[in-house]
TILOTOR-997860 format. One record per residue (C-alpha): x, y, z; residue number from 1. Coordinates in steps of 0.5 Angstrom, whole numbers, plus 500, padded with zeros to 3 digits. Layout:
N
X|Y|Z|NUM
...
END
This chain:
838
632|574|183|1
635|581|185|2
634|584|177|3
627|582|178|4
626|585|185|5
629|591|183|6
625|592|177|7
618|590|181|8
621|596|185|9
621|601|180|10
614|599|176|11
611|600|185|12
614|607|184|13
612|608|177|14
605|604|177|15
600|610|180|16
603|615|175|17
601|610|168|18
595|608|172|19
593|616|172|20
595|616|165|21
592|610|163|22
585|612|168|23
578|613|162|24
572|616|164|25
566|612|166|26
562|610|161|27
555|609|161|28
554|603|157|29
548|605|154|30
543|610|153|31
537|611|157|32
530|613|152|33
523|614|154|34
521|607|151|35
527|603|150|36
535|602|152|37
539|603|147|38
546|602|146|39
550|603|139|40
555|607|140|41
563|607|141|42
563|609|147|43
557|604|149|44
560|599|148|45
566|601|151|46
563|601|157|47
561|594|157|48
566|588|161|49
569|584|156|50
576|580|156|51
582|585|155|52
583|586|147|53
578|581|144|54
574|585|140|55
574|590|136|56
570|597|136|57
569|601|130|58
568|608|130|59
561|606|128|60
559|602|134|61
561|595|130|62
564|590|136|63
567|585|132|64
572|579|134|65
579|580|134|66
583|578|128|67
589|575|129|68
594|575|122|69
599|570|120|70
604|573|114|71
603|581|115|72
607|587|115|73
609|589|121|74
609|597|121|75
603|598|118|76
596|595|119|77
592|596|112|78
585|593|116|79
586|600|122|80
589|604|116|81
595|605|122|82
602|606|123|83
604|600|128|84
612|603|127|85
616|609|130|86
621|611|125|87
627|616|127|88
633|620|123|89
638|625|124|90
635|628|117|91
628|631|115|92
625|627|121|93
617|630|120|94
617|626|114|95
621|619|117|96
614|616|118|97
612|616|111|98
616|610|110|99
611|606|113|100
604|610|112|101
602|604|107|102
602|610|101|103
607|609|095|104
606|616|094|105
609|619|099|106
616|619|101|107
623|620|105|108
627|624|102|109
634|625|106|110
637|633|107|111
642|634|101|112
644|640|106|113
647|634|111|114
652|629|111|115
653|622|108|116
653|619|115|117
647|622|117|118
642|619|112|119
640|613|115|120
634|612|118|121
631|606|123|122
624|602|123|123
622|600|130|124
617|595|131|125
616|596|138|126
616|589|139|127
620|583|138|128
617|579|131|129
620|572|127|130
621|576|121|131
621|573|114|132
622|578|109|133
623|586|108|134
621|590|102|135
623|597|100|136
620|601|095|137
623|608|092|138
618|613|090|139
616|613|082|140
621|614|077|141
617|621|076|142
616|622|083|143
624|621|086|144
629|617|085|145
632|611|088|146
638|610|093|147
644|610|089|148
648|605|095|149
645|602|101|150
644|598|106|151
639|594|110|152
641|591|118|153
636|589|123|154
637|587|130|155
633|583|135|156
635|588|141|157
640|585|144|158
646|589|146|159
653|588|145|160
657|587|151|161
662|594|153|162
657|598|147|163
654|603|152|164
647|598|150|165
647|599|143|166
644|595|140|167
648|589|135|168
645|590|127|169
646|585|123|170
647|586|115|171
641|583|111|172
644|587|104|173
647|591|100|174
645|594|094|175
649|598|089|176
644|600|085|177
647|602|078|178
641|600|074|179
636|605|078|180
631|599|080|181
626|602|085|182
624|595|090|183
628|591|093|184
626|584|096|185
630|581|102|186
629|574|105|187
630|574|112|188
635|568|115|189
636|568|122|190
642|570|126|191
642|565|132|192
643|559|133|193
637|554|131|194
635|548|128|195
635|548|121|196
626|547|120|197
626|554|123|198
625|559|119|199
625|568|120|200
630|572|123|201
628|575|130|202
627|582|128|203
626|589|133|204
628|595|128|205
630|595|121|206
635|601|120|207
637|603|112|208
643|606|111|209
645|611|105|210
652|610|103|211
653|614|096|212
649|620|092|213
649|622|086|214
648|629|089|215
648|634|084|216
649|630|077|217
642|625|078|218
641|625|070|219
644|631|065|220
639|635|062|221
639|640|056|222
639|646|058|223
631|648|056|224
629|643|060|225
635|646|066|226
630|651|065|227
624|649|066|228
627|646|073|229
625|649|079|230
630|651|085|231
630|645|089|232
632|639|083|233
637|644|079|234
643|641|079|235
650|642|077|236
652|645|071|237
659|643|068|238
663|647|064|239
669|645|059|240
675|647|056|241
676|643|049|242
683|642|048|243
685|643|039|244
686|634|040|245
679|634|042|246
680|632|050|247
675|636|055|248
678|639|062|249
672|641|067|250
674|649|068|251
670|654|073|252
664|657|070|253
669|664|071|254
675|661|067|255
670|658|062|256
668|665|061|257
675|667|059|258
676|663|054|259
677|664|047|260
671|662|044|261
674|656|040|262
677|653|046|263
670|653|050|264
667|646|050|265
661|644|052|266
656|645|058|267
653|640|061|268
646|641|065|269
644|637|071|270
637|634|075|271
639|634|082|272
638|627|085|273
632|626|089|274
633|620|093|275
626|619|096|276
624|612|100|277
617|610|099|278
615|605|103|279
619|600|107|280
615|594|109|281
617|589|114|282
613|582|114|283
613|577|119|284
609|570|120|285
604|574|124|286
602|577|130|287
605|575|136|288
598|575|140|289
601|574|147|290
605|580|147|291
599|584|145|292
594|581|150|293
598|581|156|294
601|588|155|295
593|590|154|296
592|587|161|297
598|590|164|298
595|596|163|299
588|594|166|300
592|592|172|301
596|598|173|302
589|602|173|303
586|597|179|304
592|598|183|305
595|590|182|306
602|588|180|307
602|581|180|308
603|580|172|309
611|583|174|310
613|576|176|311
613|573|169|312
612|580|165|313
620|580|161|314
617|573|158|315
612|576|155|316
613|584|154|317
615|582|146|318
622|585|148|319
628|580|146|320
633|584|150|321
629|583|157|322
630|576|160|323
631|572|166|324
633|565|168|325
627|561|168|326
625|556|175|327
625|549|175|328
618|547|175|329
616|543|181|330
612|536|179|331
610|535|186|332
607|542|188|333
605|544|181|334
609|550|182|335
614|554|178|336
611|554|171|337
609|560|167|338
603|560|166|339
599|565|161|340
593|567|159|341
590|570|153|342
583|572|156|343
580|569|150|344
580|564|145|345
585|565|139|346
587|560|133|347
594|558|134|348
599|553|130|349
605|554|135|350
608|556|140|351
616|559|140|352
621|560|145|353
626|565|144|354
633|565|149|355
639|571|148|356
643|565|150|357
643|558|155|358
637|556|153|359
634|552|158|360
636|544|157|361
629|541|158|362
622|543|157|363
615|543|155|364
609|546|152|365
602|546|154|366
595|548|151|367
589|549|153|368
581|551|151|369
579|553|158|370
575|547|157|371
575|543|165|372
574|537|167|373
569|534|173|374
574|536|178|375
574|543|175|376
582|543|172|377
584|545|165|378
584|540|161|379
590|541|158|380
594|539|151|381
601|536|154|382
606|536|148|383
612|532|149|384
618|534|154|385
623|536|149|386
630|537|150|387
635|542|147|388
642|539|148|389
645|543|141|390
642|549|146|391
638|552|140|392
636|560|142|393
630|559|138|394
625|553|138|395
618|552|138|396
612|547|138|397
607|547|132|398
600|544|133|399
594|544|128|400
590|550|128|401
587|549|135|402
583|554|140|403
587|556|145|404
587|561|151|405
591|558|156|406
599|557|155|407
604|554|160|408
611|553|159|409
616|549|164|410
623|548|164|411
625|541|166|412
631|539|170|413
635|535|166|414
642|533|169|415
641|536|177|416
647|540|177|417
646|546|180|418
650|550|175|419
645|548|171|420
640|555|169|421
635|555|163|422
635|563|161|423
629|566|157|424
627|572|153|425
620|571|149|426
614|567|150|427
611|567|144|428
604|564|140|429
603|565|132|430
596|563|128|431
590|566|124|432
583|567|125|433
578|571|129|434
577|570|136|435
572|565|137|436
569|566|143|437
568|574|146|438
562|574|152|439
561|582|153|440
556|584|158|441
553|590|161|442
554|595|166|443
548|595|171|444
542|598|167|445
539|603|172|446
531|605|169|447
530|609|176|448
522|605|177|449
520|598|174|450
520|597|166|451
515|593|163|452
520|590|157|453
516|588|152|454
522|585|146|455
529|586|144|456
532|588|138|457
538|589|135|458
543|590|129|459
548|585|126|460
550|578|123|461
552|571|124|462
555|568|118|463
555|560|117|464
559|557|123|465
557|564|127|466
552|565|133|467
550|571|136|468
547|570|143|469
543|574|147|470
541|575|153|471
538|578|159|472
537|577|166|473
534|583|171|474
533|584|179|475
532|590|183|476
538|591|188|477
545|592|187|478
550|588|192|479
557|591|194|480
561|585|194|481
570|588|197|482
576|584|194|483
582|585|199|484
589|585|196|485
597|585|198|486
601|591|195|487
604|586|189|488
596|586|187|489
595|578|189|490
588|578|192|491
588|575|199|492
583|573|205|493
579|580|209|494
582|576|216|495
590|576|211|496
588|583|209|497
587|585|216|498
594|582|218|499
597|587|214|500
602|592|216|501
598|599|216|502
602|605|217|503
603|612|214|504
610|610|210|505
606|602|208|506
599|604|208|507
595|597|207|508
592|597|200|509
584|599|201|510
579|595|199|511
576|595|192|512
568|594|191|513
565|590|186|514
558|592|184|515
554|584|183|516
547|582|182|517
543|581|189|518
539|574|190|519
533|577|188|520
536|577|180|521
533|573|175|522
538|568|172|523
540|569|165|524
534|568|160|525
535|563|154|526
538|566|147|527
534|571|143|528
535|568|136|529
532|573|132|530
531|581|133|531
525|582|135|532
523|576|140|533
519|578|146|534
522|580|152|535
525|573|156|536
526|576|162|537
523|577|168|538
519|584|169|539
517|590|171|540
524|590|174|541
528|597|176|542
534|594|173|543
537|590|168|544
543|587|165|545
545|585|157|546
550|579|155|547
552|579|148|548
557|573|146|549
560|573|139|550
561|565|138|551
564|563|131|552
567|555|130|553
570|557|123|554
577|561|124|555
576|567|118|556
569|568|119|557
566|572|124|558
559|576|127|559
559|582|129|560
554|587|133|561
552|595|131|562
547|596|136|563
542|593|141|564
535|596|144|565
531|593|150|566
523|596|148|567
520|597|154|568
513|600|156|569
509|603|162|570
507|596|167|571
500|593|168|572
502|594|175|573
508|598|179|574
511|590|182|575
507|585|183|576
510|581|189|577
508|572|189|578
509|567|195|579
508|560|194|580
507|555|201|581
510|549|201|582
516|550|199|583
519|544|202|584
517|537|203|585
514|535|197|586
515|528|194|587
517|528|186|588
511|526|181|589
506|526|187|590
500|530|187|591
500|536|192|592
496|542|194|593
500|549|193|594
497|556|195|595
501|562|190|596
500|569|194|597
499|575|190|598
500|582|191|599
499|587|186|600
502|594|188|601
499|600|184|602
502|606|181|603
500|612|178|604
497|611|171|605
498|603|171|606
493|599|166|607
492|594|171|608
490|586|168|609
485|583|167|610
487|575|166|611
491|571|170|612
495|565|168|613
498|561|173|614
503|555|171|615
510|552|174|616
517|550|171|617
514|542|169|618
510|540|165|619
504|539|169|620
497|540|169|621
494|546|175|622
488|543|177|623
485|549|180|624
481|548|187|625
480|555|190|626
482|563|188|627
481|567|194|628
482|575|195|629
482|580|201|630
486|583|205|631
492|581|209|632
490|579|215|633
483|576|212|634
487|573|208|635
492|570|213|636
486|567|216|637
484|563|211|638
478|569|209|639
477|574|204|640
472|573|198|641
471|566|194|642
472|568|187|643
472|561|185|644
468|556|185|645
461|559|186|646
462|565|183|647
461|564|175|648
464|572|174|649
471|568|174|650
472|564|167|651
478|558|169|652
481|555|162|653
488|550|161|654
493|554|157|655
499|549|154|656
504|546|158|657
499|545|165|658
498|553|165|659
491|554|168|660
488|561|165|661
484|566|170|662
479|572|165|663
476|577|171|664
469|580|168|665
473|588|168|666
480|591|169|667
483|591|176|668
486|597|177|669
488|599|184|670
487|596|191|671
490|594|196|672
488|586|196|673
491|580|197|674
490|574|191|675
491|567|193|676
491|561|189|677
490|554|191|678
491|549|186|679
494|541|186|680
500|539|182|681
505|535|182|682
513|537|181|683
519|534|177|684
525|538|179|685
530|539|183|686
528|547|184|687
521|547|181|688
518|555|179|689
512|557|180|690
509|563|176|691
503|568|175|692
503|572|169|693
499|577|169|694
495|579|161|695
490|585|160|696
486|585|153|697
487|592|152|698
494|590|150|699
495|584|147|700
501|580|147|701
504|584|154|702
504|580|159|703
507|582|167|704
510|575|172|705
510|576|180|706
517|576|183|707
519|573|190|708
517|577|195|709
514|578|201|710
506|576|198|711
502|575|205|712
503|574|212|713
500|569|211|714
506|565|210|715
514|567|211|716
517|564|205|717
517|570|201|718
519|565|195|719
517|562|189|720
521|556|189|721
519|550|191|722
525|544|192|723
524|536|192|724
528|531|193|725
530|528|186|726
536|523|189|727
535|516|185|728
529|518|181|729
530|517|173|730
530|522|167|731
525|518|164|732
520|514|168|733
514|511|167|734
513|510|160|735
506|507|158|736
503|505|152|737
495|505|152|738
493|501|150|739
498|497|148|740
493|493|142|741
490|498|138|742
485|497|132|743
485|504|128|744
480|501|124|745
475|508|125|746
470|504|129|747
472|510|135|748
474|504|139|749
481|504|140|750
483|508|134|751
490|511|137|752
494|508|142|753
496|514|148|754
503|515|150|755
505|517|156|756
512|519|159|757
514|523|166|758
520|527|165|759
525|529|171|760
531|533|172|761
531|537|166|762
531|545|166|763
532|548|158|764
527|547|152|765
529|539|149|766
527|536|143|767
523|530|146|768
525|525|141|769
518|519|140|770
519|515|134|771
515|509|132|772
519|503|128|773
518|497|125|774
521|490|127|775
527|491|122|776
529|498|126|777
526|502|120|778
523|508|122|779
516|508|120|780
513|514|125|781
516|520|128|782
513|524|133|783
518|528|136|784
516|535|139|785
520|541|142|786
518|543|149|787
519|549|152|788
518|545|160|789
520|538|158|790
520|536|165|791
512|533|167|792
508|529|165|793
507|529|156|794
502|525|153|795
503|523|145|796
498|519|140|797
499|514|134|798
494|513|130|799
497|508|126|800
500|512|120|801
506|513|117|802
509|520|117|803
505|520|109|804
498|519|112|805
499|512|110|806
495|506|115|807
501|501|116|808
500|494|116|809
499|491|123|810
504|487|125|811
509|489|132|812
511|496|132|813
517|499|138|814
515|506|140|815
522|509|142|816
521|515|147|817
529|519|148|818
532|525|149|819
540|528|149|820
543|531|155|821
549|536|155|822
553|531|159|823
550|524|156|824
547|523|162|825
543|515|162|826
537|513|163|827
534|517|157|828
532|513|153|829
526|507|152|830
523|503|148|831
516|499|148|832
513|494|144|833
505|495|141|834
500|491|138|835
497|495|131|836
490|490|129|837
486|490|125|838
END
């Protein structure tokens, strides 16, 4: 516990220091244009919320899943064209990081100035990884030459007790290379303890060591071609006394140049050795994804001034030489465990535990999705409670490739001795595939006045198995939303907050702000589905914001997004303000009269509208009974102009779904007035949204919705919502066939049977599913529908044909009317029988 506070003390000391280091510029997220939002940049994207490291931005703008990789080389990454080693040496280090820059054709060549003992070179992973085999190569056979005796450590980090805290090496291979081959592969075992179904070494750096040179005599040569050498690879020349029984005695050039000429012997010319080490790769079963993403969240949580990840933070700092003694998990409390968490979905097969010795004696590894249950919890994956009585320092749980974001690990008393501890050095988590859920949203999209948004469109791609999901909400103010926390950076309560000591040598923590959305903003739309739908969100609107998910079920395939635009043009009107009275009270499915408000607010060069259509969330018709218009204070007292009934200007028209469609003679541009709708209808859900669109025939296809707001004075419910009570009530209610005996014999009497259905609770677009089935269950008719509203009143028509057009024989027919729901909710199936006579 000591080691662990002093080191949340030195990181409290030095946290404000990385903080500053690690301190971006605000980024903007997007680029505002004269017509449209435009994001597609680097730096745009950067600018979105994202879960820490999930995504990949290219320099092009190109947002990807993350990839995580099983079976790769660890000290270069092929994918980024980056060196993911730091390579150190006593000789020639400007060229050490070539050994690992993933080009074969560059090289490391020791100083041949220097001694023996200083041609040694080490590759430090910066993490700790399950190691399965180093490969080293030499330059080409034209290029240099390979070592002529080396060897090949490796360590895991771990120091040797009374070593001044060098690290222990332990030797993989050596090699005397007499035959000059120039790769060399060496299977990895591991050094510690474990069981024999674990597989790899733990490894940190790799360290190769030259142990001898041919120096100056690589390869003789004639002495043309000692000629045609440049400076560098001119090696030895030997000269030879020839004694008269033919034996050859190495002399000095000198005393070889006193020699009389039958007794000079031969010279003999020499390349020097180029001993150039081309590429040392290191593979490993994979990436180890927890170091990466908690070192990335680290970093993130330095800059908001919080400390809380220091706790467990040398389980999963990827270092084999940090450790600490594990807790006993409490079962009671539900405390002591470590819990880890990815910040996205990634596909996992294992999960290790690495010990530097006492491992713990019990334990027991958890997964989960982030998925929860109706209380809200994780739903978890438990796995067996293990035990490790032959005290393996390395052990792991492997599970099918499986989505996982969540990862708790427990040390389980086994004997109750208090001398019992359990130490550990790694958590960590192997698999393959793409991050399988990334949800980025924008910053708040500031368009200083109301843009009318007209449609949304975008670059990118969803291979099968895939989606890109888009989607847009917008509002008009920003709320300031303060977080309070401890200096450790556990966010705690405003009255907790207050409490805390607040002097000049323990300054409390100052509050941080979160910008959110204000009640006024609009929920999320439904997807975009293909670049270029129209605009789904409430508008004009002052501000905006984008979410773009990135979803694949499949782990080697991935979408990916370049660039995004949200076009926008000049609105019909400023704003456009709507209020709907009453709000309250109203029984479910029950016929009611509503008054809607509207009140156009004009601004310089709008186009103004000329129709109205006015429709709520169900699928229930409007029946129109008056549309008034004045100013407010008539209008408040049940006065200004009827505009309809009695005044044949106005032209009234139903639309789909219930929509009641107003066409005016001639633009309205400007004015102060107020319009109010009366109508009768009925509503079917919990919270039922009333609407007024506004439309203009000089531009087609742009339409304009109110927002809740303060319409009229007339009434004070500045709201467009109305709330019923839908306790007891059905999905699916009184369904009826009419009649249920139908001659369709073409005489015009009973041709078709209507059948009718009341829909409550439902919110989304649904597939209504209406199938007609003969007495052996055998389909004979559908006439399933999507509806945008699904919940009101719907009306279907058979005629006695099968989908062909063919009459069907008369008989007992059952009519099947049911839909799916996202929590298989009951009661949303029924069936009634009907007649068909002839």
């Amino acid at each position: 516990m000591k080691q662990s506070l002093t080191t949340i003390f030195i990181f409290l000391l030095l946290a404000p220091l990385y903080a500053q280091q690690e301190e971006e510029e605000t980024l903007s997220g997007f680029e505002l244009l004269s017509d449209r939002v435009l994001v597609e940049t680097f730096d745009h994207w950067r600018g979105w919320d994202a879960p820490t490291g999930a995504r990949l931005i290219q320099a092009d703008g190109t947002v990807t899943p993350r990839l995580l990789r099983s079976h790769v080389n660890a000290v270069f990454s092929a994918e980024n064209d980056s060196v993911l080693a730091r390579v150190t040496t006593p000789t020639n280090f400007q060229d050490a990081e070539l050994v690992v820059d993933g080009d074969d054709r560059t090289y490391w060549e020791p100083d041949p100035n220097t001694d023996l003992d200083s041609w040694t070179i080490d590759i430090d992973l910066g993490r700790t990884l399950i190691a399965e085999r180093i490969v080293v190569r030499f330059a080409a056979e034209s290029e240099g030459d390979p070592f002529l005796k080396f060897r090949v450590l490796t360590t895991d980090g771990l120091a040797a007790f009374g070593r001044n805290n060098q690290a222990i090496f332990s030797r993989i291979g050596l090699i005397d290379n007499l035959s000059g081959q120039r790769e060399f592969a060496f299977d990895l075992v591991p050094q510690r303890k474990v069981d024999e179904d674990i597989e790899g070494a733990i490894v940190q750096t790799v360290r190769i060591d030259v142990l001898d040179t041919h120096g100056p005599r690589a390869a003789e040569v004639s002495a043309d071609e000692y000629q045609l050498l440049s400076g560098a690879d001119r090696g030895a020349i030997d000269y030879f006394l020839q004694t008269t029984r033919g034996r050859e005695i190495a002399v000095s050039k000198a005393t070889y140049a006193d020699l009389p000429v039958e007794e000079q012997g031969p010279v003999r010319y020499y390349r020097r050795e180029r001993p150039r080490l081309a590429e040392v790769e290191v593979f490993t079963i994979g990436e180890n994804i927890i170091s990466i993403t908690q070192a990335e969240q680290e970093r993130e949580a330095l800059q908001l001034g919080r400390y809380d990840f220091l706790l467990f933070r040398a389980f999963t700092d990827g270092l084999f030489s940090t450790n600490k003694n594990m807790l006993f998990y409490d079962a009671v409390q539900d405390e002591n465990q470590v819990e880890i968490d990815l910040g996205a979905k990634y596909w996992l097969d294992r999960v290790k535990l690495l010990s530097p010795s006492s491992p713990p004696f019990a334990y027991q590894v958890r997964i989960s999705d982030g998925s929860v249950d109706p209380s809200g919890s994780f739903v978890w994956t438990n796995f067996d409670e293990r035990r490790n009585l032959e005290r393996f320092l390395h052990v792991e749980e492997t599970f099918p490739r499986q989505e996982v974001r969540y990862i708790e690990v427990r040390q389980l008393e086994f004997s109750g001795s208090r001398f019992e501890k359990g130490k550990l050095s790694e958590i960590q988590a192997y698999g393959e595939g793409y991050v399988s859920e990334i949800t980025m949203e924008s910053p708040f999209i500031e368009l200083g006045r109301p843009r009318l948004f007209t449609h949304v469109t975008w670059d990118g791609e969803a291979p099968p198995n895939t989606r890109v999901e888009i989607r847009t909400r917008t509002g008009e103010r920003v709320t300031l939303l303060p977080h309070y926390f401890t200096m450790n950076g556990r966010e705690i309560s405003e009255d907790l907050w207050r409490r805390l000591p607040d002097t000049d040598q323990t300054p409390r923590p100052p509050p941080v702000w979160e910008e959110i959305t204000g009640p006024d903003w609009s929920n999320w739309s439904a997807i975009y589905t293909t670049s270029g739908d129209a605009f789904r969100s409430p508008a004009p609107r002052q501000l905006a914001k984008i979410q773009v998910r990135l979803l694949s079920r499949e782990p080697l395939q991935r979408p990916w997004i370049r660039s995004l635009r949200l076009h926008f043009v000049p609105p019909l009107v400023d704003t456009v303000f709507g209020e709907i009275s009453p709000v309250g009270g109203v029984e479910p499915g029950e016929d009611h009269d509503f008054t809607l408000y509207m009140r156009p607010v004009f601004g310089l060069g709008n186009p103004g509208f000329d129709r109205v259509a006015l429709r709520s969330t169900s699928a229930a018709p409007l029946e129109l009974l008056s549309v008034q218009v004045g100013q407010d204070a008539a209008i408040s007292l049940g006065g200004g102009k009827q505009l309809w009934p009695g005044n044949g200007d106005l032209q009234i028209s139903a639309g789909e779904e219930g929509e009641v469609v107003l066409d005016f003679p001639k633009a309205i541009t400007g004015g102060n007035q107020i319009y109010a709708f009366r109508f009768r209808t009925k509503v079917f859900l919990q919270s039922t949204q009333f609407k007024a669109r506004l439309e203009s025939s000089l531009q087609p296809g742009l339409s304009q919705e109110t927002i809740s707001g303060n319409a009229s004075n007339a009434v004070a419910t500045q709201s467009l919502v109305v709330v019923s009570q839908l306790k007891g009530t059905n999905l699916l209610e009184n369904v009826e066939l009419t009649p249920s005996v139908f001659t369709p014999n073409g005489d015009g009497v009973n041709d078709q049977t209507k059948i009718l259905v009341d829909i409550f609770h439902l919110e989304r677009p649904k597939t209504l599913d209406i199938e007609v089935l003969d007495l052996s269950s055998h389909r004979v008719r559908n006439l399933s529908v999507q509806r945008s509203f699904p919940s009101g009143e719907h009306e279907f028509s058979w005629d006695g044909r099968d989908d062909l057009g063919q009459a069907l024989p008369p008989g007992i027919y059952l009519v099947r009317v049911h839909f799916s729901t996202d929590s298989d909710a009951p009661g949303t199936a029924v069936s009634r029988l009907v007649h068909l006579v002839y």
